[in-house]
C-alpha positions as CSV (number, residue, x, y, z in Angstrom):
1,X,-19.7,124.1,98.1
2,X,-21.7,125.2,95.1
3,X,-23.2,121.7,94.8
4,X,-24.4,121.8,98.9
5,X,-25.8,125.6,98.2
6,X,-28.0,124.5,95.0
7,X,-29.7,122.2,96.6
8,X,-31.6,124.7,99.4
9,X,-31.6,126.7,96.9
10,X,-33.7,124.2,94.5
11,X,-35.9,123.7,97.8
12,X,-36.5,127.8,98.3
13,X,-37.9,127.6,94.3
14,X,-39.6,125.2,94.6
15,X,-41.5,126.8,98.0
16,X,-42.1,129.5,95.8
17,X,-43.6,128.2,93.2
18,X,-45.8,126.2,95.0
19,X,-47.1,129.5,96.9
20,X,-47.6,131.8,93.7
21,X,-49.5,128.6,92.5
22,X,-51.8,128.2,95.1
23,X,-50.4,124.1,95.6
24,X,-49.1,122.8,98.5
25,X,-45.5,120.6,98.3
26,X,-46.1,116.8,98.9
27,X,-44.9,115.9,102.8
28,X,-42.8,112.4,102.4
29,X,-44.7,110.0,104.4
30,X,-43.4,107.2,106.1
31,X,-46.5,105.4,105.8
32,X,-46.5,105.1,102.0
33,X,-44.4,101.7,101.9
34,X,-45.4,100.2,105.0
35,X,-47.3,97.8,103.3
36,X,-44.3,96.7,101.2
37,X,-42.6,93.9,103.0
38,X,-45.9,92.0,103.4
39,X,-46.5,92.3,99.7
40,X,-43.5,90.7,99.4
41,X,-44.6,87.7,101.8
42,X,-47.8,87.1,100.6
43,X,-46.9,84.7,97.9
44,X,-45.3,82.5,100.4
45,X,-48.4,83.3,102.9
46,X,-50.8,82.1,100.8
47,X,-49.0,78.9,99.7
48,X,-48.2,78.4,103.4
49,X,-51.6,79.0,104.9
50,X,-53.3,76.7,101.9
51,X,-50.3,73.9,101.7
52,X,-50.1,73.5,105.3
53,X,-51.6,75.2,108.0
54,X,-54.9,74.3,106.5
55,X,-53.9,70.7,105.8
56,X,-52.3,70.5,109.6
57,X,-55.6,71.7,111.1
58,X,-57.7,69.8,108.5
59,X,-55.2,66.5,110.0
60,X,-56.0,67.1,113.8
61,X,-59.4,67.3,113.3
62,X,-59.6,63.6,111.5
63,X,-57.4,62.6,114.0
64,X,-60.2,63.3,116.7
65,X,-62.5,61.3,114.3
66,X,-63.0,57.4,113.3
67,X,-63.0,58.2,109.8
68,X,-62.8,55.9,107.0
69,X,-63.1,58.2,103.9
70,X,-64.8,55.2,102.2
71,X,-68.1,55.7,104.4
72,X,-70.4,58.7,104.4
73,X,-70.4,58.4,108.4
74,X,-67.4,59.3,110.6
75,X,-68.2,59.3,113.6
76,X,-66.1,61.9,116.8
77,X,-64.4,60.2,119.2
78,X,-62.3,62.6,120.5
79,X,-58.5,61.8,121.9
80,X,-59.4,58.0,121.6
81,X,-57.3,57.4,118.7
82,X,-55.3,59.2,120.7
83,X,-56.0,57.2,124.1
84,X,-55.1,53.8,121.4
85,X,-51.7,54.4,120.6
86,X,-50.9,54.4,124.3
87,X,-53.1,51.3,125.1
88,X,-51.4,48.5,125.4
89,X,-52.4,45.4,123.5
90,X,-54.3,47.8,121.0
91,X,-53.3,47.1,117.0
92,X,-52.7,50.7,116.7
93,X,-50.4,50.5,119.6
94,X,-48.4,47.7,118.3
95,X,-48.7,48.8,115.2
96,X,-47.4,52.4,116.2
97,X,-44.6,51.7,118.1
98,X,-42.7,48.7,116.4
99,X,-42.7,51.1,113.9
100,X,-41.1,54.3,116.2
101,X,-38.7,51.7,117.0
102,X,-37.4,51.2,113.7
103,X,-37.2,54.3,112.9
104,X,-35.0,54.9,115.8
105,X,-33.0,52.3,115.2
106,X,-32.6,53.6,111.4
107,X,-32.1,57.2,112.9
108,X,-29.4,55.8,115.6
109,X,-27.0,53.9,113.3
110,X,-27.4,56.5,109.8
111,X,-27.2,59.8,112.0
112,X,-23.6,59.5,113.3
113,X,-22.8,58.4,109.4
114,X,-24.1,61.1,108.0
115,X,-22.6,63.7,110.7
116,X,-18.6,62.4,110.2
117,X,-17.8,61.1,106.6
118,X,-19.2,64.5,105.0
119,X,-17.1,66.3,107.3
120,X,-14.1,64.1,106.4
121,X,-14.8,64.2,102.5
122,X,-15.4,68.4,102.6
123,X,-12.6,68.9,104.4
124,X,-10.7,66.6,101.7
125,X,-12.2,68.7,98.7
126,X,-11.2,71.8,100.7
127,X,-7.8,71.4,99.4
128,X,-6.2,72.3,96.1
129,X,-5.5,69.7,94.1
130,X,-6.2,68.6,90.3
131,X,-9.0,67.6,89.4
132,X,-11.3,69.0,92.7
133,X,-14.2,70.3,91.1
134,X,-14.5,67.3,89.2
135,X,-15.1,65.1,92.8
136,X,-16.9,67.8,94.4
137,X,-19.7,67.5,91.3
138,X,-19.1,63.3,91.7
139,X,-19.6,63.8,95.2
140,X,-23.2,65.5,94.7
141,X,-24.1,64.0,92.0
142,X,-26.2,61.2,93.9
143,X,-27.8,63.5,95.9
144,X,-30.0,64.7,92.7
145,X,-31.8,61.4,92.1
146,X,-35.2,60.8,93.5
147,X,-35.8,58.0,96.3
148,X,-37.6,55.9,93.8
149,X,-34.8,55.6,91.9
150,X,-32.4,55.0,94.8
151,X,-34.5,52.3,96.0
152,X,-35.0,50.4,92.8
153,X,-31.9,50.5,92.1
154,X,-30.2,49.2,94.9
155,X,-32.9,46.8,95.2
156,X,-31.4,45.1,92.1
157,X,-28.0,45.7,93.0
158,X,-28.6,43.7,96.5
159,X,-30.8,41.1,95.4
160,X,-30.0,38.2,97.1
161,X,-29.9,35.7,93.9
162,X,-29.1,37.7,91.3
163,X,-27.2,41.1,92.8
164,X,-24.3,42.4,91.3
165,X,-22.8,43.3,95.0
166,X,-22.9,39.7,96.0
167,X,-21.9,38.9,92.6
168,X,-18.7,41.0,92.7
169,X,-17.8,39.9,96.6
170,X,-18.2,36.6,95.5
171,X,-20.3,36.0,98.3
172,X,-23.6,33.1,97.5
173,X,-26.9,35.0,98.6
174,X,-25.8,37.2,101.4
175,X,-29.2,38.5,102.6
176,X,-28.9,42.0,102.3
177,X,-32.8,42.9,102.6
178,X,-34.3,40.1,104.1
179,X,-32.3,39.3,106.9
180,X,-30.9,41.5,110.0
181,X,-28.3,43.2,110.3
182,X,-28.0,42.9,106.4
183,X,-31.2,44.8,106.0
184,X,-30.6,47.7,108.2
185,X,-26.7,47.7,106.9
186,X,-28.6,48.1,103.6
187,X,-30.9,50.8,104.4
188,X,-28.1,53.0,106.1
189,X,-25.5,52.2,103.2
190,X,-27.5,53.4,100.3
191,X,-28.8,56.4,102.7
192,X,-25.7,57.5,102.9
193,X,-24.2,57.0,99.5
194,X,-27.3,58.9,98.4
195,X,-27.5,61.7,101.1
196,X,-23.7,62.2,102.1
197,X,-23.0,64.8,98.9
198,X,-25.7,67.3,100.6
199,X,-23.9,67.2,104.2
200,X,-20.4,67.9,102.3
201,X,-21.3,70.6,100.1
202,X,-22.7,72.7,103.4
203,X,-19.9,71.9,105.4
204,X,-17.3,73.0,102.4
205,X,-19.4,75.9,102.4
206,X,-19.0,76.7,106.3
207,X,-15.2,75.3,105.8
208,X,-14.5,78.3,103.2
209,X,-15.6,81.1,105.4
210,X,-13.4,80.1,108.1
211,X,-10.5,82.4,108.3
212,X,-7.0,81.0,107.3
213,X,-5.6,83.4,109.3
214,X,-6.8,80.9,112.4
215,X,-4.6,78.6,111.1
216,X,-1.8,80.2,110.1
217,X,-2.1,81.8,114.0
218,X,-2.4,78.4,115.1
219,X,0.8,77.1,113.1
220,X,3.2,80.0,114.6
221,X,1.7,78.5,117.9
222,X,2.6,75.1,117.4
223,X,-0.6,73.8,117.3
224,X,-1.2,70.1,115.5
225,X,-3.4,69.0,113.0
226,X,-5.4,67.4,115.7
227,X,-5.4,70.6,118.1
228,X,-6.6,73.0,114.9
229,X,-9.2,71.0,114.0
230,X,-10.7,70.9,117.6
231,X,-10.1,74.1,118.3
232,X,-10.4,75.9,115.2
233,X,-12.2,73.9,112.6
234,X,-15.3,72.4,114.7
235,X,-16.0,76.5,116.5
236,X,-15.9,77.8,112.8
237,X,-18.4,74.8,112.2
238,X,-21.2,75.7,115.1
239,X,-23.9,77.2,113.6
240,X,-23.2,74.6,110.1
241,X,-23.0,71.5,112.4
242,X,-26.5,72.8,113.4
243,X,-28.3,73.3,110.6
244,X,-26.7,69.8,109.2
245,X,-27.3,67.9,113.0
246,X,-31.0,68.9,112.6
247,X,-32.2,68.1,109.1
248,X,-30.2,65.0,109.4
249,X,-32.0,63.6,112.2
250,X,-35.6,64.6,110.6
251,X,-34.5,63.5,107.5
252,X,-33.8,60.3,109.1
253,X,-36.7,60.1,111.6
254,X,-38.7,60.4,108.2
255,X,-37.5,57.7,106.2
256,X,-39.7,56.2,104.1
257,X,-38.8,55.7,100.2
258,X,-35.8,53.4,100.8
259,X,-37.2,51.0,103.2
260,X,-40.7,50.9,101.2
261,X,-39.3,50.0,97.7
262,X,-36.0,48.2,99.2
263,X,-36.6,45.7,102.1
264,X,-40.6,46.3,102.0
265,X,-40.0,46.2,105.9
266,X,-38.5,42.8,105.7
267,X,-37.7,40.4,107.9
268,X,-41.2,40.8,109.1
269,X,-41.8,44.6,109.7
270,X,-38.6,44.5,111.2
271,X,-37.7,47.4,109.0
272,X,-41.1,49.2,108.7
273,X,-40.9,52.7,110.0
274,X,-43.3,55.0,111.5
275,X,-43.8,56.6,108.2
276,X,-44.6,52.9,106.4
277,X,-46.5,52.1,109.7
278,X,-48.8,55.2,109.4
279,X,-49.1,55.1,105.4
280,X,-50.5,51.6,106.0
281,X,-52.9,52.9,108.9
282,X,-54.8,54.9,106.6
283,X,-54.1,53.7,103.1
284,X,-54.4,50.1,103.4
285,X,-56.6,49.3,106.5
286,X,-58.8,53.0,105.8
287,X,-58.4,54.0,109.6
288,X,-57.4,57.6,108.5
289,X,-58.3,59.1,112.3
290,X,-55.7,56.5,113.6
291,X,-53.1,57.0,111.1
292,X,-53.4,61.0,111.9
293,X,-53.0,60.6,115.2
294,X,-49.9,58.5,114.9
295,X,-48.6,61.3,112.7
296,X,-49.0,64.3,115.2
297,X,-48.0,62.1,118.1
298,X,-44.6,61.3,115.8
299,X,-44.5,65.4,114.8
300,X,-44.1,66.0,118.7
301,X,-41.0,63.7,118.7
302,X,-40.1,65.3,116.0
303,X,-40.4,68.9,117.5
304,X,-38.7,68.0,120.8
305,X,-36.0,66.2,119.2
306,X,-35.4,69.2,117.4
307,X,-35.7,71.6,120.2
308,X,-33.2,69.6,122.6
309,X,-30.8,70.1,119.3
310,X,-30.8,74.0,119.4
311,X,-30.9,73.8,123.5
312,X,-27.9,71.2,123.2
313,X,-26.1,73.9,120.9
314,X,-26.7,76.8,123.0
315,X,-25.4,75.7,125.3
316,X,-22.1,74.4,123.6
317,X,-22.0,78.4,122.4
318,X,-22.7,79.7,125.8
């Protein structure tokens, strides 16, 4: 009581001091921090607007261009680089679209990979056992090397000749990157030894804020290990199966690194993704307007792939 009466008190003296002074008390204004939060932002603005809006914008408008950054003319040609990629018997079309279908292809057998053994190895270090830590930190531990050094090093390890892998199968010259399948089981294998610690660690991270009280609920109910991991484990999973589902599959649709320094798109370009494709568009043959094109016309893939995720998802939740 004496504390809640000081403070009006405080208030009144300080009223009255301000009239015998002739000085009015400062109002609080609501406006003072409004500009706060976009202080706050304009770091990442700034980086953002000159990293890649500009560079986006910048990209369409070579794209509408035949421009070879060699020659001091570039002449507009509007959507025909646009109007080439859906020509048939165009190189760009050829060109383009062997490449999509690789990628697919890559995207198709990696995705579901990617998607299931994480899921099995989290829920695996979600136990208690000796020793855990050190495999979760095993696990990962790939996952921290650059793609260069991925794909050099499994490029020696599969060699054909001189490998150790067909060395230790005992196996003389399995083809692992210049033959099919042996070069897409390649790609996919090492994608997935490399990537696989990334997916776990989210989805031990999702695992972990599931309730245990689910399961203990679900035990006095009878409920098997089959029934509490439909019903209990993959619901607690949604929005993690999400995030995981969706940077997978652009992760994949964007492989480059591996196939470049691995299989060099051998057996022909058999292996040569839409991201090798385009890199060779514009940094080997200097058609930089094509090569643009290609990549906004892959972006919008991309984008609805992505968007018939979340719809897919929604709807699951709905």
């Amino acid at each position: 009581m004496a504390t809640q009466q000081a403070a009006p008190s405080v208030r009144r003296g300080a009223s009255a001091r301000a009239q015998a002074t002739g000085t009015a008390v400062p109002a609080k204004s609501h406006g003072d921090h409004a500009w706060t939060p976009y202080l706050f932002l304009a770091p990442y603005m700034i980086l953002f607007t000159l990293f890649v809006l500009i560079p986006a914008v910048y990209g369409f408008w070579i794209s509408l261009h035949d421009w070879d950054f060699l020659l001091p003319v570039r002449p507009f040609v509007g959507l025909g680089n646009y109007v080439d990629l859906f020509t048939p018997g165009t190189s760009a079309h050829s060109t383009f679209w062997r490449g999509m279908w690789a990628t697919a292809q890559f995207t198709l057998y990696s995705v579901p990979l990617l998607l299931i053994l994480p899921l099995g190895v989290a829920m695996v270090l979600n136990q208690r056992f000796p020793g855990r830590t050190f495999f979760r930190a095993v696990f990962f531990a790939p996952y921290v090397l650059g793609v260069a050094v991925v794909g050099l090093l499994w490029r020696f390890l599969l060699d054909p000749t001189a490998g150790a892998v067909n060395y230790l199968l005992g196996q003389s010259q399995i083809p692992w990157i210049t033959q099919l399948p042996w070069a897409w089981i390649a790609l996919v294998g090492m994608t997935v030894w490399w990537t696989l610690g990334f997916n776990t660690v989210i989805y031990l991270a999702g695992l972990q804020e599931i309730s245990k009280e689910l399961y203990e609920a679900a035990s006095v109910d009878g409920a098997s290990a089959w029934d509490k991991f439909r019903n209990v484990t993959i619901p607690g999973l949604r929005r993690v199966l999400l995030f995981v589902t969706t940077v997978t599959l652009l992760g994949s649709a964007n492989m480059f690194g591996q196939a470049f320094l691995t299989t060099q798109g051998a057996p022909g370009n058999q292996t040569r993704t839409a991201i090798m494709a385009i890199a060779e568009e514009g940094f080997r043959s200097y058609r930089m307007g094509t090569a643009s094109a290609m990549s906004y016309i892959l972006a919008l893939f991309l984008m609805a792939l992505s968007a018939g995720v979340f719809l897919l998802f929604r709807r699951w939740e709905d």
